[in-house]
GUKEBA-11111 format. One record per residue (C-alpha): z, x, y; residue in three letters. Coordinates in steps of 0.05 Angstrom, whole numbers, plus 5000, padded with zeros to 4 digits. Example, Ala and Ser with C-alpha at 12.3 -4.5 7.8 and 13.67 -1.06 7.14 Angstrom:
<recs>
515652464910ala 514352734979ser 
</recs>
This chain:
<recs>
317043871220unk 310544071260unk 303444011241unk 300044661258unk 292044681257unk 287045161289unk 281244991341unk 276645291387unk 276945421467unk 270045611493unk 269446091545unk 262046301558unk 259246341479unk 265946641461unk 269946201422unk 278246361433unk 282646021373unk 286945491396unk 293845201363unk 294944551361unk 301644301347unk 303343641330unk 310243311323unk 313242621312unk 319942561340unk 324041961353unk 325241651413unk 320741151460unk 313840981439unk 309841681481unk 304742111474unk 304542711505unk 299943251519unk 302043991537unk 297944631543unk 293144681600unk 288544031580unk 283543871626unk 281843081637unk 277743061572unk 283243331523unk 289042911556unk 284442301543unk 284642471469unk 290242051466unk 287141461460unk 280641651428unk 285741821370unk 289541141379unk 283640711370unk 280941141319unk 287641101277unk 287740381285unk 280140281256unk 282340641200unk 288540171187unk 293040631213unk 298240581277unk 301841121318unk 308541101302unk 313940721355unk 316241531365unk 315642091416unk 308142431395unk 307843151427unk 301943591418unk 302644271444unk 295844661452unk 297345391447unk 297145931478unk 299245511535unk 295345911600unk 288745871558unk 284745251589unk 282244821550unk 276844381566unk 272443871528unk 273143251476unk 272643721421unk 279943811404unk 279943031384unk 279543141313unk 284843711306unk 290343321343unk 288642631296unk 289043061233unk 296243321259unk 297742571271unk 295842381191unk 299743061175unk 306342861208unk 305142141188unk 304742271121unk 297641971115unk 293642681090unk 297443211053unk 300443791100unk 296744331070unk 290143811085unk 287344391144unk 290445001111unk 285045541123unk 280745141157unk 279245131245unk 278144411269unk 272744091319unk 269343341332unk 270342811383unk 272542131356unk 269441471371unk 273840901378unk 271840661304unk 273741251269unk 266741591269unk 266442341292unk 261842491343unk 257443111343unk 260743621396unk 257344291435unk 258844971399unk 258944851328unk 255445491323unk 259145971363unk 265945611331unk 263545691258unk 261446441271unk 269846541299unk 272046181240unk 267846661198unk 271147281234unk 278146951228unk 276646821146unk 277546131153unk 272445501143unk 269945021192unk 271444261196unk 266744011239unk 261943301253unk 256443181208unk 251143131264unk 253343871271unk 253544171200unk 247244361200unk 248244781264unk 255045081233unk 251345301172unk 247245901207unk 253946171214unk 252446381140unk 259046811108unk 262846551055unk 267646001093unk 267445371070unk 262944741121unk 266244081119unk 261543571155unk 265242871159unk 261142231189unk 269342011204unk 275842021199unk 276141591142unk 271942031101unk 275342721119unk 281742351095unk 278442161030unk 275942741022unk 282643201027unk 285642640980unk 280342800928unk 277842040931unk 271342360959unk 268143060948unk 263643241025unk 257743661000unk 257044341045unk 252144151092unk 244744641088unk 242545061150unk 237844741187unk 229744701199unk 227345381228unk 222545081273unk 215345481280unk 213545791343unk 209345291388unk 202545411401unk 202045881454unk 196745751500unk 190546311501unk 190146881551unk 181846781540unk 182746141577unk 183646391629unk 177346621677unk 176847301713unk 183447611742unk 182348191688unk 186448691729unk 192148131732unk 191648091660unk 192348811646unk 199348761696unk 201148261645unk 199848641589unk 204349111614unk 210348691635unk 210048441561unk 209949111524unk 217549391567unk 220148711589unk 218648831663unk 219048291714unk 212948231751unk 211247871816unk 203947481825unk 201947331903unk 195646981901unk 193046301934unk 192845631904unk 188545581838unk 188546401828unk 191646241760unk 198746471773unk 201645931730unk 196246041680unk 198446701672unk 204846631672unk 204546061615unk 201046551567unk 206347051569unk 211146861516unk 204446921470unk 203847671480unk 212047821463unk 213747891395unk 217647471354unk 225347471366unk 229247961315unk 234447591273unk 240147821321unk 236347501390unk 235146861354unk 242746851347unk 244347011414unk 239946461437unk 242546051391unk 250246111414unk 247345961483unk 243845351467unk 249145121431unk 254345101487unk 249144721524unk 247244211468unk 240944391457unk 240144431375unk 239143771359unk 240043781278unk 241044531275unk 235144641283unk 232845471304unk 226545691329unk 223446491324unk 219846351399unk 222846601458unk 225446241514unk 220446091570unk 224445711620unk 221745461689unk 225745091733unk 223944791795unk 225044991858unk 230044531878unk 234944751828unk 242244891853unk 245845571841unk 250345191789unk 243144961754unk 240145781757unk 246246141737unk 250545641709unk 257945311733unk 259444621740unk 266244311717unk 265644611645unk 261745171662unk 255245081623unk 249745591621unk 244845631664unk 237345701664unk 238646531666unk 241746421604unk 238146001581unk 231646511590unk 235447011549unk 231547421521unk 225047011533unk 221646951605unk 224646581671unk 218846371709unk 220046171782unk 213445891811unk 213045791892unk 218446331900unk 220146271970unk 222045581963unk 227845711926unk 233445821975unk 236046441990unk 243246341950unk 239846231886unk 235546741895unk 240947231906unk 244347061848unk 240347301803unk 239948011827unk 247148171794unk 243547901723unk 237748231730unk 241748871729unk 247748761684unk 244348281629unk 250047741641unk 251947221678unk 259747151709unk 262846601724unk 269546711764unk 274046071759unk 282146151798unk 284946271733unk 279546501687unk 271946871679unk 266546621639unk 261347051623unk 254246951591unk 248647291577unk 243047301615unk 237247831594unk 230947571616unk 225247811644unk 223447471712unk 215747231726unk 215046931801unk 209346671834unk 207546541903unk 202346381955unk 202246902012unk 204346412063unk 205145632075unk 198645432084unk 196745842016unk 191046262032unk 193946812073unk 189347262122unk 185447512066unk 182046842055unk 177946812114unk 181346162129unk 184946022199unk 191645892198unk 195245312239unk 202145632240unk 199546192279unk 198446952260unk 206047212233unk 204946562182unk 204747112128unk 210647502145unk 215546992157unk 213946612089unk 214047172043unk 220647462076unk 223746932049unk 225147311993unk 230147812009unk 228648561995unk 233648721943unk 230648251900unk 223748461907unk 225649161901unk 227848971826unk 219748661816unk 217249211773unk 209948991775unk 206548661833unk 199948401840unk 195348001895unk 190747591860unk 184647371895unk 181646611888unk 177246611825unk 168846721828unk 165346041827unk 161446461780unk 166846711734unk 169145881733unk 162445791708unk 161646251657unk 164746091586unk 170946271573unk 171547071551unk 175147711545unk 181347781487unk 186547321453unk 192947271467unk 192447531393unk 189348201409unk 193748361474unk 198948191429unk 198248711372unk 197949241429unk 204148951456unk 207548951384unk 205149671379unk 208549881440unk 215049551432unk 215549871361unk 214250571381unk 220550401437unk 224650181374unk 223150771336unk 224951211406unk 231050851416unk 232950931335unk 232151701340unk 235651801410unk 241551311384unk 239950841438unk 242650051444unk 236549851488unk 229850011473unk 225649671515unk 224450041568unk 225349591622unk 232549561602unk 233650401592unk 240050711621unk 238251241683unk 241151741635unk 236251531571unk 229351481631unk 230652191636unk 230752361559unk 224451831550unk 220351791610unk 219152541642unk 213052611668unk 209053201665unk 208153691730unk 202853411761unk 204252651742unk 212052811784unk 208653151837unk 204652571847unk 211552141843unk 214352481886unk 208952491937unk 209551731939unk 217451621944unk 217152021998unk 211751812034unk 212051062015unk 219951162025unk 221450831949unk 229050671944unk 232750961882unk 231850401839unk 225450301855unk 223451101837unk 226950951762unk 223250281759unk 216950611774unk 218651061718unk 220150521663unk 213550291686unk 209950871661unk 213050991610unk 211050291585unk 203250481600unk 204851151560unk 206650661505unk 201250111505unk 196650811507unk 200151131448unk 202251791478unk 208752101486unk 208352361552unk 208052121616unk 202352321656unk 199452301721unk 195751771709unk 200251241691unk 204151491749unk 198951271794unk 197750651755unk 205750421753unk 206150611835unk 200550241855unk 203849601816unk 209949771868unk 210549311931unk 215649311986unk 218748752025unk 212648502068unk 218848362133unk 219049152131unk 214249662163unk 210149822143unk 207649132106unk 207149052038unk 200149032034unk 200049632071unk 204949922033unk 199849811967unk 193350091997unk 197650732014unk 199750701937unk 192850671926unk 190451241971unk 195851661939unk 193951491865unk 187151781874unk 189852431889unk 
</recs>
């Protein structure tokens, strides 16, 4: 006969049931491995060997085939360990056949038996949910399997001894509890930090529609500072984000004891990370920071030192939400809504012409750092700001001005009058710095004089298409944090004089701004 049991193939945070078939035929002492394993899986073989034999158990003198179907799907990872040495006990007669009846299958073996805790638990108890079957799975990783929540049965072994017991009825395995949901971290205080109100009101506004936002400023402006504070003005993650994020940090490995959190992401890598580290790859294709920063806040400080490729790649995300991952035979995809914060000095030696300061590298110093950065991806920087070094005077003073806690209650107030927009228009976004062209032009149509003034400035500032909509979404989002339904004229002048162009064009980007600021006070 042949042992049938079902496991998990990850692709992205989807988890695709796998068979795996087992059979004990006779013939030389073998065991072989069909179906698409990667180097992982065929070294299951003897991960299950030694764990057999610290259990007092030996592989048979016989033929051992394990077939892991379908046979195109690639599977990758030590995970499958446990389902083939439970189809081993089957066909040996060592655990009763019907032992994984109704039940999918994941761990990683140690050579004494034990059952290591594996990536995924999550996503693979959620597909054993929506394939009404329970979840066999480490016990390091019950507590990660519980969130899955339904009504399939968790089975948590420590090893293989103990799932064996425990099918035989000489052992009864508890269902293991959800883990800790971990508070929020102190977030640190917007009052901390010293003048730059103008830069604080830009952030204000990236927080309230999710808009990515740009600061140029020199060294000690308070870029970082700024940028730090942010995840204290957005609101707590809704029950359906925290699960998302949780999938993804799953598949990395990132729950240690199930443990979930309502803040959202705030990931900064540094600038030396590789395409593979921003967007994800590698041999197994693990997420990336992108994904990571899902619905939280990817902060890339000294922009222009990232190189140009992983730059690049993040303009497809920043438009689609996801993150793919093309492999010869198969795609990956994971999701990848964030909402980008960068930082940068104007040029190398950090104070740029408007410091007063001369610069060794001679006058186009500015230009050729901050082109750099390509134009495509600063035309998708909603908000951009120069931020002048801060006032001996204001460094002085004692700290003043609101909370993170005030700005944030303004910011809650915006984002809820979105929801309640996006309920009543049947909308699946409602941020707006995610709205479809087609729901910006139910949402966000400004009144006569406030689209004359629009478009006055495409026109004469020569605004690409994108940028006009993102302009939009803009004010829109000032609309909001003002609590009016329409779209003026003056938060059209506000949103277009956040707008910046690449500084390698001509006119320059600064340039470009104190024309935006000409034409707001029209």
């Amino acid at each position: 006969m042949v042992a049938q049991l079902t496991t998990f193939a990850f692709q992205g945070v989807e988890a695709r049931p796998v068979t795996v078939q087992v059979q004990i035929t006779g013939g030389g002492a073998y065991f072989a491995m069909v179906g698409l394993p990667d180097k992982a899986v065929s070294e299951a073989r003897e991960r299950v060997r030694a764990a057999l034999s610290a259990v007092g158990l030996g592989l048979p003198p016989k033929r051992v085939t394990v077939n892991l179907a379908p046979a195109d799907l690639p599977k990758e990872g030590a995970h499958f360990d446990l389902a083939i040495a439970l189809g081993v006990l089957i066909e040996m007669g060592a655990a009763p056949r019907d032992a994984a009846e109704g039940y999918a299958v994941i761990g990683e073996l140690g050579l004494d038996g034990s059952i290591a805790p594996v990536a995924g638990a999550l996503p693979a108890a959620i597909a054993a949910n929506a394939h009404g079957l329970g979840l066999i799975c480490p016990a390091a990783s019950g507590a990660e399997a519980a969130w899955a929540g339904g009504e399939a049965e968790i089975v948590a072994p420590k090893s293989l001894l103990q799932l064996v017991n425990h099918f035989k009825g000489a052992q009864v395995l508890s269902p293991p509890a959800p883990g800790p949901l971990a508070p929020a971290p102190a977030a640190p205080d917007l009052r901390e930090v010293k003048g730059q109100e103008s830069a604080k009101r830009a952030l204000e506004a990236a927080a309230a529609g999710g808009h990515n936002l740009l600061m140029i400023g020199p060294p000690g402006a308070g870029k970082s500072m700024l940028a730090q504070r942010l995840p204290g003005l957005l609101p707590p993650l809704a029950p359906e984000e925290m699960l998302e994020i949780s999938m993804i940090q799953s598949m990395a490995g990132l729950l240690e004891d199930g443990r979930l959190t309502r803040a959202r992401p705030f990931r900064a890598p540094h600038h030396s990370a590789s395409m593979a580290a921003m967007v994800g790859g590698g041999v197994r294709a693990k997420p990336g920071e992108a994904s990571l920063a899902h619905h939280g806040v990817l902060f890339l400080d000294e922009l222009p030192e990232f190189s140009a490729p992983v730059l690049d790649s993040l303009r497809q995300p920043l438009e689609t939400g996801d993150v793919m991952i093309a492999r010869a035979n198969f795609h990956v995809r994971y999701p990848a809504r964030f909402q980008l914060v960068a930082a940068m000095n104007p040029c190398r030696c950090g104070y740029g012409k408007a410091s007063g300061r001369a610069c060794g590298r001679g006058p186009n110093c500015e230009a050729a750092y901050q082109s750099r950065v390509s134009g495509p991806l600063l035309d998708r920087m909603d908000i951009a700001i120069e931020l002048a070094p801060v006032a001996p005077a204001d460094l002085a003073a004692p700290a003043s001005g609101e909370s993170s806690a005030d700005v944030a209650r303004r910011v809650a107030s915006a984002r809820s009058a979105q929801a309640d927009r996006a309920r009543a228009l049947g909308l699946t976004n409602s941020i707006n710095a995610a709205l479809s062209d087609a729901a910006l032009e139910r949402v966000a149509k400004p009144d006569a004089e406030g689209g004359a003034l629009l478009s006055r400035a495409a026109e004469k500032l020569g605004f690409s298409a994108r940028g006009y909509t993102r302009i939009l979404r803009l004010a829109r989002t000032l609309a909001d944090l003002e609590g009016v339904d329409a779209v003026r004229r003056r938060h059209i002048a506000e949103a277009v004089s956040y707008r910046r162009r690449d500084p390698g064009e001509t006119p320059s980007g600064r340039e470009m701004n104190g024309a935006a600021g000409n034409l707001a006070r029209y």
